[in-house]
C-alpha positions as CSV (number, residue, x, y, z in Angstrom):
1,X,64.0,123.5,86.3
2,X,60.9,125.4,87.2
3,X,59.3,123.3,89.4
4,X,59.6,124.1,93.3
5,X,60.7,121.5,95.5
6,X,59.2,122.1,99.0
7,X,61.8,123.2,101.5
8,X,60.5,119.8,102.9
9,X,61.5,117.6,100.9
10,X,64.6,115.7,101.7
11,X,67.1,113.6,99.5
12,X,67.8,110.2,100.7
13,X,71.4,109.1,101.1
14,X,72.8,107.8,97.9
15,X,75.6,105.7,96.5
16,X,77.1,108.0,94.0
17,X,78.4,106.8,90.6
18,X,81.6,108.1,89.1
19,X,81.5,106.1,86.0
20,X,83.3,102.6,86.3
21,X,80.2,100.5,87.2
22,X,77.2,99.2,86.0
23,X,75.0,102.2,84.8
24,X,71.7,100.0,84.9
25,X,72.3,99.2,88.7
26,X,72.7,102.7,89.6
27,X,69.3,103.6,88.4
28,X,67.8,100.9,90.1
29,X,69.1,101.8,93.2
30,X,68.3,105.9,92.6
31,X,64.8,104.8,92.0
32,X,64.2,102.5,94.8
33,X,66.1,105.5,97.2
34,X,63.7,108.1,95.3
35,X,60.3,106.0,95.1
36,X,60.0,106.5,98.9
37,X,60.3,110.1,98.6
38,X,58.5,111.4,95.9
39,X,56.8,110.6,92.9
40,X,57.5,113.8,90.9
41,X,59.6,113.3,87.9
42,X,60.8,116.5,87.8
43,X,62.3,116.0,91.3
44,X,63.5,113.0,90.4
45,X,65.7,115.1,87.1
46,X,66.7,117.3,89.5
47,X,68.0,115.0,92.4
48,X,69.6,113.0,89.5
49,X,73.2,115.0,89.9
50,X,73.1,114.1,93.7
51,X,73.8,110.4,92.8
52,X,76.8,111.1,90.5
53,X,80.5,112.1,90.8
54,X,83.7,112.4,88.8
55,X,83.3,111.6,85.1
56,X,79.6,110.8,85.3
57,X,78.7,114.8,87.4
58,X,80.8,116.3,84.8
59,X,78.8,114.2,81.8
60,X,75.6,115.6,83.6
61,X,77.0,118.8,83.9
62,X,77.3,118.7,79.9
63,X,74.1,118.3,78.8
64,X,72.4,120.8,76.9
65,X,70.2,123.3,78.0
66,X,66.1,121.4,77.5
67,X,67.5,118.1,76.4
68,X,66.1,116.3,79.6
69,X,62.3,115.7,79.1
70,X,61.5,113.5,81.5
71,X,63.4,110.8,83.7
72,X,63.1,108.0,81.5
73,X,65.1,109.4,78.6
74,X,67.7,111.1,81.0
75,X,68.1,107.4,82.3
76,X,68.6,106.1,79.1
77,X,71.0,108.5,77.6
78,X,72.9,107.7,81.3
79,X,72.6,103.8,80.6
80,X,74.1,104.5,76.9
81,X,76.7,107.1,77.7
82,X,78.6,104.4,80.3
83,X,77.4,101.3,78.4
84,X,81.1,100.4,78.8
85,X,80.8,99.7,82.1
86,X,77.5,97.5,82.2
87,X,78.2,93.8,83.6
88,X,78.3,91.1,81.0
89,X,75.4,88.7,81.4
90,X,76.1,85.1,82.3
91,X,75.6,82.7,80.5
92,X,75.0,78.8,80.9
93,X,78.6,78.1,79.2
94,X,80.3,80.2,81.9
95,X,79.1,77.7,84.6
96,X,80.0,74.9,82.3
97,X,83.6,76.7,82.1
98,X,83.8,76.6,86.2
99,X,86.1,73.9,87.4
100,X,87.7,73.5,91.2
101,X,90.9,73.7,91.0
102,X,93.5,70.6,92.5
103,X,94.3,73.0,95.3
104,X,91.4,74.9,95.7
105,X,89.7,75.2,98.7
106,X,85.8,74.0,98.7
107,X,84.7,77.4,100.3
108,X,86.8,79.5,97.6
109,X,85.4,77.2,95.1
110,X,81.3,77.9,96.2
111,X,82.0,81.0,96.6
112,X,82.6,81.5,92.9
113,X,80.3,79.1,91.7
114,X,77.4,81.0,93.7
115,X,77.7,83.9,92.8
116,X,78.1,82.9,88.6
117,X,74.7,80.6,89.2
118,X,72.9,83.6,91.2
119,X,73.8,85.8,87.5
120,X,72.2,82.9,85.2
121,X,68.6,83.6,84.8
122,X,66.2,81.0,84.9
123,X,67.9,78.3,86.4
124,X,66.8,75.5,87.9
125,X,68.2,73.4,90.7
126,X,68.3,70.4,89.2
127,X,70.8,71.8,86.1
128,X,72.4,74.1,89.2
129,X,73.0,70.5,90.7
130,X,74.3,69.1,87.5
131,X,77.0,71.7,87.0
132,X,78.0,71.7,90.3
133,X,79.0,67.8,90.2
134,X,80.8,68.2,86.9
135,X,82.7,71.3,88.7
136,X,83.7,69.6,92.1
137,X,87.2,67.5,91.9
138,X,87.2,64.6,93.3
139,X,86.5,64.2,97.1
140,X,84.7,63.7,100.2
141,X,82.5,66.9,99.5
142,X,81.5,65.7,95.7
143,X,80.8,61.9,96.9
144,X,78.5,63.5,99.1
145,X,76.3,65.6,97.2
146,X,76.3,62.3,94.9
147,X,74.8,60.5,97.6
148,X,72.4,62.9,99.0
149,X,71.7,65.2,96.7
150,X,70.8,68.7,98.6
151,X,66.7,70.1,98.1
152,X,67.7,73.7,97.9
153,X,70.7,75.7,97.1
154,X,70.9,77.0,100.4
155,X,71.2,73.5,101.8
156,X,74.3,73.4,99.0
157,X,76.0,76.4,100.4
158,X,75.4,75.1,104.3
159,X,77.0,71.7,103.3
160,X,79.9,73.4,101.5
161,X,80.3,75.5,104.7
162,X,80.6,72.5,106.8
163,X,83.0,70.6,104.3
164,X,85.3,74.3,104.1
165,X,85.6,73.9,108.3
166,X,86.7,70.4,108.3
167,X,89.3,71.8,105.4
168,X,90.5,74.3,107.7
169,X,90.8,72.5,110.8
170,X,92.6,69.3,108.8
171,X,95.2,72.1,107.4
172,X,95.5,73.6,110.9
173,X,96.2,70.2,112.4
174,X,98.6,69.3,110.0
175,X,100.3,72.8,110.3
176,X,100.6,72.3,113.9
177,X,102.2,68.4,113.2
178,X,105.1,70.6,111.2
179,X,106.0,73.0,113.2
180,X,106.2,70.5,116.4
181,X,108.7,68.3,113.8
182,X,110.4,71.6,113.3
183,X,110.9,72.6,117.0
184,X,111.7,68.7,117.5
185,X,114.4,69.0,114.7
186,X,116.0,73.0,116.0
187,X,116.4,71.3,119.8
188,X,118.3,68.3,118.2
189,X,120.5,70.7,115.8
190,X,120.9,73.0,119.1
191,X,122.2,70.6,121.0
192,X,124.8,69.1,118.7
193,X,126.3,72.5,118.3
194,X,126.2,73.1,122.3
195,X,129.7,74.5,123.5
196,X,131.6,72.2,125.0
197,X,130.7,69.2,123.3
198,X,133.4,66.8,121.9
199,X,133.7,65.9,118.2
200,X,135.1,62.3,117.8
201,X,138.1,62.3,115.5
202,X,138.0,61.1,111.7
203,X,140.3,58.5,110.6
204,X,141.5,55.6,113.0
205,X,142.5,55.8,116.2
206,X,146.6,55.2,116.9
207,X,147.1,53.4,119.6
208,X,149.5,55.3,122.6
209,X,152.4,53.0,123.9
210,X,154.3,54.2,127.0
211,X,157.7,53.6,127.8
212,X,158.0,51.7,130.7
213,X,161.1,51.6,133.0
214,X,162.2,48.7,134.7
């Protein structure tokens, strides 16, 4: 607290943390914002509070009097006081768990599956490959890969892409096939309930005989 900041010195803009994230991302990002201002570590205490609202600003506001020494152990006692909120790890046998759904769209699918392989450390394509054709139903899109397996996982995601627009457009074409049977079917029902139209009569028809006078 006895250090003087130059009237200079300028706090970036930060995303402030109430509390319901992922503590250990926060700091990362407050250090990255902070590396390109200063490198005091007092500062860096001090500028600390900027980054925080709600629950975490009034933890912060808690602390006692001399218990910060130095950044690293006021990050830590951050990290541990919302522990609660860091993001689970993924692991190998929550990609194994991944499975398209009968109905689900390929671009909903990759989506997922993307962003669970991008949280598993350390792995490779070839195993990123392997999951992926024991996760894909059966289809056009997983005979594909099969065939020509892609060299990168952004080649994956482009394929997928192009698979998810031919999705859309089939389901477009087909939605445009029903309503044209619908319209087709209102004109008929329309015109059978026109005023003015005549309803034959149920039951036989009883021959008229008229009297004729000689």
């Amino acid at each position: 607290m006895d250090m003087c900041i130059s009237d200079q010195f300028v706090p970036p803009q930060f995303k402030t943390y109430d509390g319901t994230t992922d503590p250990e991302a926060h700091i990362k990002s407050f250090t990255n914002a902070m590396a390109f201002r200063t490198g005091c570590d007092a500062i860096w205490c001090r500028t600390f509070s900027l980054s925080l609202e709600g629950e975490a600003l009034e933890w912060f506001n808690s602390l006692p009097n001399g218990s910060v020494e130095n950044f690293k152990s006021l990050s830590n006692t951050f990290i541990e006081q919302f522990a609660a909120s860091r993001v689970q790890d993924v692991t190998l046998v929550d990609l194994m768990n991944l499975k398209q759904g009968k109905d689900e769209p390929v671009k909903v699918f990759m989506d997922q599956f993307t962003k669970t392989v991008r949280r598993v450390r350390g792995l490779s394509l070839e195993m990123t490959l392997q999951y992926v054709m024991s996760a894909l139903r059966l289809g056009p899109f997983k005979e594909s890969v099969c065939r020509t397996p892609p060299k990168t996982l952004e080649e994956l995601r482009q394929r997928a892409t192009d698979q998810a627009r031919v999705e859309e457009m089939k389901q477009n074409y087909r939605r445009e096939i029903q309503e044209a049977k619908d319209r087709s079917e209102g004109k008929r029902e329309g015109q059978s309930h026109r005023p003015g139209t005549s309803k034959r009569r149920e039951g036989p028809e009883v021959p008229v005989f008229h009297n004729i006078l000689s």
